[in-house]
TORDRENRO-324991 format. One record per residue: residue number from 1; x, y, z of N, C-alpha, C in turn. Coordinates in Angstrom, 3 decimals, always signed. Layout:
BEGIN
+-----+----------+----------+----------+----------+----------+----------+----------+----------+----------+
!   n !   n.east !  n.north !     n.up !  ca.east ! ca.north !    ca.up !   c.east !  c.north !     c.up !
+-----+----------+----------+----------+----------+----------+----------+----------+----------+----------+
! NUM !        X !        Y !        Z !        X !        Y !        Z !        X !        Y !        Z !
...
+-----+----------+----------+----------+----------+----------+----------+----------+----------+----------+
//
This chain:
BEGIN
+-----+----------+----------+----------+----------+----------+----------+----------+----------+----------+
!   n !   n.east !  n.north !     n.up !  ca.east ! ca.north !    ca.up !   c.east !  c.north !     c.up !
+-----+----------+----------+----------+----------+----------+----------+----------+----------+----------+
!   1 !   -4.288 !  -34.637 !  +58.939 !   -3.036 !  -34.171 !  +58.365 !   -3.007 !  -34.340 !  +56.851 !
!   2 !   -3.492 !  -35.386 !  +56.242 !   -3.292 !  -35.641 !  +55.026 !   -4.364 !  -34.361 !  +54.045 !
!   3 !   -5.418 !  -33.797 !  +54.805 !   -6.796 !  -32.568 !  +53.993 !   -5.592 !  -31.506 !  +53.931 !
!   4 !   -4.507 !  -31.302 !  +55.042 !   -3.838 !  -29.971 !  +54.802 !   -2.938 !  -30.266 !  +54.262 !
!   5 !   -1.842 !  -31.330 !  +53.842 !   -1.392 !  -31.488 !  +52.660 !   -2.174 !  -31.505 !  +51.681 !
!   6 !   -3.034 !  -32.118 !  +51.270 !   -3.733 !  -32.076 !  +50.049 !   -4.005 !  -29.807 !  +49.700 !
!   7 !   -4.659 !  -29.890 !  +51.032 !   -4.451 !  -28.580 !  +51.110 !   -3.846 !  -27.130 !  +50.338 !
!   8 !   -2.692 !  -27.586 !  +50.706 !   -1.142 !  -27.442 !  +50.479 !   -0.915 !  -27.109 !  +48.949 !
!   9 !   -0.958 !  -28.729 !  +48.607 !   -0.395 !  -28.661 !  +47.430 !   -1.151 !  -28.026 !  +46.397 !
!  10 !   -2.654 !  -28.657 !  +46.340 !   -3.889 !  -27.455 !  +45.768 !   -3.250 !  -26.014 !  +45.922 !
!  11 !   -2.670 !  -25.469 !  +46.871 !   -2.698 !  -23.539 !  +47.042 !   -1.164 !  -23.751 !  +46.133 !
!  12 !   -0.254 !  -24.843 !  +46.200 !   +1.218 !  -24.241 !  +45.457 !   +1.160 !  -24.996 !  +43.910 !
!  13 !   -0.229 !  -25.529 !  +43.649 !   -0.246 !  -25.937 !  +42.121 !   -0.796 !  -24.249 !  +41.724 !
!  14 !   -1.851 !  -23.935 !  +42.382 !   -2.755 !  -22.587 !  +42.168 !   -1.837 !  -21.527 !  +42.300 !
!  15 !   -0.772 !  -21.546 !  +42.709 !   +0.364 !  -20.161 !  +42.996 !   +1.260 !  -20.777 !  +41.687 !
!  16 !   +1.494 !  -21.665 !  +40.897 !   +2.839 !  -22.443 !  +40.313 !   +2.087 !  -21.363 !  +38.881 !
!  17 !   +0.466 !  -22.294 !  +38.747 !   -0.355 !  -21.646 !  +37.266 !   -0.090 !  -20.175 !  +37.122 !
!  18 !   -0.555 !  -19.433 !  +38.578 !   -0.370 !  -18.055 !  +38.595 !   +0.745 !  -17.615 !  +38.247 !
!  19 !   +2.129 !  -17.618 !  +38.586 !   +2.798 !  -17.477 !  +38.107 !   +3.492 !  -17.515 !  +37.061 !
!  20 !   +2.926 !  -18.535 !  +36.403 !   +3.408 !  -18.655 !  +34.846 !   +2.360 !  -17.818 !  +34.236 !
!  21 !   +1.195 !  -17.531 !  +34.459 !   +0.218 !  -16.566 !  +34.276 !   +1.005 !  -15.259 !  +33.771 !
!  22 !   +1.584 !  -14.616 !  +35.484 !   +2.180 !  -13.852 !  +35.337 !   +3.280 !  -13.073 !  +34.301 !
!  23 !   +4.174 !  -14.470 !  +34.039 !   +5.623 !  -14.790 !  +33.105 !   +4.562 !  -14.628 !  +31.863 !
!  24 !   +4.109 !  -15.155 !  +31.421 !   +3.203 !  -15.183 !  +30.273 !   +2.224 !  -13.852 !  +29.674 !
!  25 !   +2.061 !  -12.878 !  +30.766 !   +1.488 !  -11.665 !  +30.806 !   +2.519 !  -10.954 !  +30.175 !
!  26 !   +3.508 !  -10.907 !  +31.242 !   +4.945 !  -10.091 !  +31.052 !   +5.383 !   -9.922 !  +29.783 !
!  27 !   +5.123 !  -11.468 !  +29.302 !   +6.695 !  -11.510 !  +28.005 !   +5.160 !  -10.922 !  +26.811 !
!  28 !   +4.091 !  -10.864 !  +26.969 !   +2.904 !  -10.105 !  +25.930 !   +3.212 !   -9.009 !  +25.842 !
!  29 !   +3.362 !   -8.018 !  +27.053 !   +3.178 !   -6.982 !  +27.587 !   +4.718 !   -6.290 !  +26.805 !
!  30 !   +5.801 !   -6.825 !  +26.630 !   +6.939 !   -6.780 !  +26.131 !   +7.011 !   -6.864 !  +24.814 !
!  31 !   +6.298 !   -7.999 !  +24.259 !   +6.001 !   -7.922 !  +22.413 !   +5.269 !   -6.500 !  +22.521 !
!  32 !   +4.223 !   -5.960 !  +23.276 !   +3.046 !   -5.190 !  +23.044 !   +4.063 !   -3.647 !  +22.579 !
!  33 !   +4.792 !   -3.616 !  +23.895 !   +5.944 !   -2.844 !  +24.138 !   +6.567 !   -2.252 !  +22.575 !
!  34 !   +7.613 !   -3.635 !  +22.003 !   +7.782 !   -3.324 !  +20.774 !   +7.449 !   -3.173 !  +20.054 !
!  35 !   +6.088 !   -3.898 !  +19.784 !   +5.331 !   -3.170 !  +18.479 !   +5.032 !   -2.017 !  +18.178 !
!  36 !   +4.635 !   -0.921 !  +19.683 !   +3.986 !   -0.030 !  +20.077 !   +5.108 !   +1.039 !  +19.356 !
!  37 !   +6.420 !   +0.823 !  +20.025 !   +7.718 !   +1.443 !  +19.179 !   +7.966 !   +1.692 !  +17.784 !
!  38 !   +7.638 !   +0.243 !  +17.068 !   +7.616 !   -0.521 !  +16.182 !   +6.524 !   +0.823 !  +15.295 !
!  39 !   +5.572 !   +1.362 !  +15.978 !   +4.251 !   +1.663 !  +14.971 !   +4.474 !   +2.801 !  +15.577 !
!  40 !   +5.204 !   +3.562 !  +16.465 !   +5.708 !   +4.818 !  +16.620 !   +6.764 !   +5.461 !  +15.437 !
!  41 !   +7.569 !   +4.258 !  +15.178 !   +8.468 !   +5.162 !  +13.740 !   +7.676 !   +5.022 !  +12.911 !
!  42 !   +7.071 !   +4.590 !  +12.415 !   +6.556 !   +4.150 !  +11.117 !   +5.269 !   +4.876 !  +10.955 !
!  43 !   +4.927 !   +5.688 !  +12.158 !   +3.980 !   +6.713 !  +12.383 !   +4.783 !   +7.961 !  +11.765 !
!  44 !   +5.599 !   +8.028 !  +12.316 !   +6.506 !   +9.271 !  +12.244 !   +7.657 !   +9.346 !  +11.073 !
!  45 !   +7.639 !   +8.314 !  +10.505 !   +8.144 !   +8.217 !   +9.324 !   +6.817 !   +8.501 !   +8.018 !
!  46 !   +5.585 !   +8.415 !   +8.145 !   +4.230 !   +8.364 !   +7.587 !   +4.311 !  +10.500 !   +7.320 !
!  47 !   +4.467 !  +10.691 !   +8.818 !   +4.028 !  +11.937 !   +8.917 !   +5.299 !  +12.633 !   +7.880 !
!  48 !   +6.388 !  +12.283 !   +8.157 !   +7.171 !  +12.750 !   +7.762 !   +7.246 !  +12.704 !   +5.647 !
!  49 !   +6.977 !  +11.316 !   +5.376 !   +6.349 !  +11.116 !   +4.005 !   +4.841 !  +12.257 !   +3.469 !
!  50 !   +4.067 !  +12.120 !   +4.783 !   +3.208 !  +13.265 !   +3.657 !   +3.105 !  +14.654 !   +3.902 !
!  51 !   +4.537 !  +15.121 !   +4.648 !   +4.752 !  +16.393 !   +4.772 !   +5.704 !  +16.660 !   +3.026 !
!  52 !   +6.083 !  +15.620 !   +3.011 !   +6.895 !  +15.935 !   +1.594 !   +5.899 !  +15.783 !   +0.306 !
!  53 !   +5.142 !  +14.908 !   +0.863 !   +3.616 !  +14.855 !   -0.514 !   +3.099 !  +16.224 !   -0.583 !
!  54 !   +2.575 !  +16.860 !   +0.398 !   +2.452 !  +18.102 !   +0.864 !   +3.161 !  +19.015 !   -0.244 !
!  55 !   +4.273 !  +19.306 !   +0.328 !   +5.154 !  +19.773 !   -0.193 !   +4.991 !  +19.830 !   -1.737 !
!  56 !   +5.125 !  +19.054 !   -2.273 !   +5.259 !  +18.340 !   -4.017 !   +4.115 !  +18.500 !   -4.598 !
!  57 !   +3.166 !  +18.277 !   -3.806 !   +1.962 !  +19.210 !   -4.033 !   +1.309 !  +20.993 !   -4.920 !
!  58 !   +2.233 !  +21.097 !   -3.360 !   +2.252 !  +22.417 !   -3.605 !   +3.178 !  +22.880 !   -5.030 !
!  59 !   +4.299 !  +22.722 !   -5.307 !   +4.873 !  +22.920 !   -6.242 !   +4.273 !  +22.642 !   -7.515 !
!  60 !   +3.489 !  +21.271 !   -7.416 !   +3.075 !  +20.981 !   -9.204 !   +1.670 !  +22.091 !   -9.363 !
!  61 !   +0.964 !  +22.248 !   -8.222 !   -0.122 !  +23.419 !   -8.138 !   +0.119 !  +24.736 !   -8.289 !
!  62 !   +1.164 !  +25.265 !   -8.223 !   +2.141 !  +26.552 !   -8.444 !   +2.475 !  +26.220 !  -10.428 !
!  63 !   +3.090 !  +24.962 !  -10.834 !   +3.315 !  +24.944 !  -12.260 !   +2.228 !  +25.137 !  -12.868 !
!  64 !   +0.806 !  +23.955 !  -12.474 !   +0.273 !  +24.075 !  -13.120 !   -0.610 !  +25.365 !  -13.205 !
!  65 !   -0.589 !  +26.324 !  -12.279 !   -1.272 !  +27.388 !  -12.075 !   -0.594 !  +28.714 !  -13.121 !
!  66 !   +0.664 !  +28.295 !  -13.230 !   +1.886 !  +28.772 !  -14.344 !   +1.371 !  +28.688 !  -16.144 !
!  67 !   +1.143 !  +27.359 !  -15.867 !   +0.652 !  +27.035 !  -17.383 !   -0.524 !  +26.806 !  -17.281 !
!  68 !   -1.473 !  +27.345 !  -16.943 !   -3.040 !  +26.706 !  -16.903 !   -3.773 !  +27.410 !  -18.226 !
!  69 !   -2.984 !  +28.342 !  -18.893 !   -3.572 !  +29.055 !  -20.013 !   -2.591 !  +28.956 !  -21.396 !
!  70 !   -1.865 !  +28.342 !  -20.823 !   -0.496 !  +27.549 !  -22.021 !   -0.996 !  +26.694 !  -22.932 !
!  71 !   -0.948 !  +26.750 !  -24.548 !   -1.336 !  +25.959 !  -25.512 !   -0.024 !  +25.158 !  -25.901 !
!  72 !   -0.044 !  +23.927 !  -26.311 !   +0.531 !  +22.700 !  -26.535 !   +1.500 !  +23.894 !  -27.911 !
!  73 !   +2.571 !  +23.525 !  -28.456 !   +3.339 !  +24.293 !  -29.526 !   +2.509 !  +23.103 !  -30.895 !
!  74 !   +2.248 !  +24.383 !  -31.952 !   +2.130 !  +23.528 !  -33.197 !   +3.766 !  +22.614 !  -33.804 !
!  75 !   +2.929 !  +22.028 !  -34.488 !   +4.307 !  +21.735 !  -35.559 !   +5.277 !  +22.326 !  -36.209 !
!  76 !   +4.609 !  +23.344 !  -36.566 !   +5.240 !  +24.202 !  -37.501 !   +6.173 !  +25.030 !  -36.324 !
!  77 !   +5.973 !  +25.431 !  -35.103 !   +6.601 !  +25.927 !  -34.072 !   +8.045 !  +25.157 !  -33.443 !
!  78 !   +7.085 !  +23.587 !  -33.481 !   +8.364 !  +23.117 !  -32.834 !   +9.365 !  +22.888 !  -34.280 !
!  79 !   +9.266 !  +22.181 !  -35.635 !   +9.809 !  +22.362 !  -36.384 !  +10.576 !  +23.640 !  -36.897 !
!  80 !   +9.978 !  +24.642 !  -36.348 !  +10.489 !  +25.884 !  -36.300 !  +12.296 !  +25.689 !  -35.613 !
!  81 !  +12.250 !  +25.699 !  -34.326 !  +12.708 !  +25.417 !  -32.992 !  +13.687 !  +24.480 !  -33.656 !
!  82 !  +13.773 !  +23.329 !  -34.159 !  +14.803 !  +22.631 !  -34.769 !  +15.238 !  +22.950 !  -35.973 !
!  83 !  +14.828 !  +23.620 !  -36.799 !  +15.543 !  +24.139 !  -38.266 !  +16.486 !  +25.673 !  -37.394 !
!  84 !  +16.293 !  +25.996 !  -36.155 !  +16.798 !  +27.401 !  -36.014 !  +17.975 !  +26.720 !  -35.425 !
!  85 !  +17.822 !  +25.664 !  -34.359 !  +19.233 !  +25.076 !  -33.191 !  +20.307 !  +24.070 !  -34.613 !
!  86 !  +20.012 !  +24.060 !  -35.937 !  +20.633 !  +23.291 !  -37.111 !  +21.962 !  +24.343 !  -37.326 !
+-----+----------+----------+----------+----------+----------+----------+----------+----------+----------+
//
């Protein structure tokens, strides 16, 4: 009688570990959970940032394609430009 208590208690120490095993899986599996969320916006907030880089892109490539044959104004031009707005 006393091998199947010993028995016993061996299988409900080995079911007690498992279970906290379990609890201990769970509450990972739950951080894992939120992070996963966590790196879903911030994915989609990313995408959403270099659709606008994109974007801004395109526009300064349109200016500079505007002025790509544009010379800087002399002095005498821009001094021009302020003796005329006097």
């Amino acid at each position: 009688m006393p091998s199947k208590q010993l028995n016993m208690t061996q299988r409900l120490k080995s079911l007690l570990q498992l279970s906290n095993t379990i609890k201990n899986l769970n509450a990972t599996l739950k951080y894992a959970e939120e992070k996963a969320k966590q790196a879903d916006k911030l994915v989609a907030e990313l995408e959403k940032t270099k659709k606008e880089v994109e974007k801004h892109g395109k526009e300064v490539e349109k200016v500079r394609t505007k002025t790509e044959a544009a010379e800087p104004m002399t002095k005498e031009e821009i001094e021009a430009i302020g003796n005329h707005n006097r």
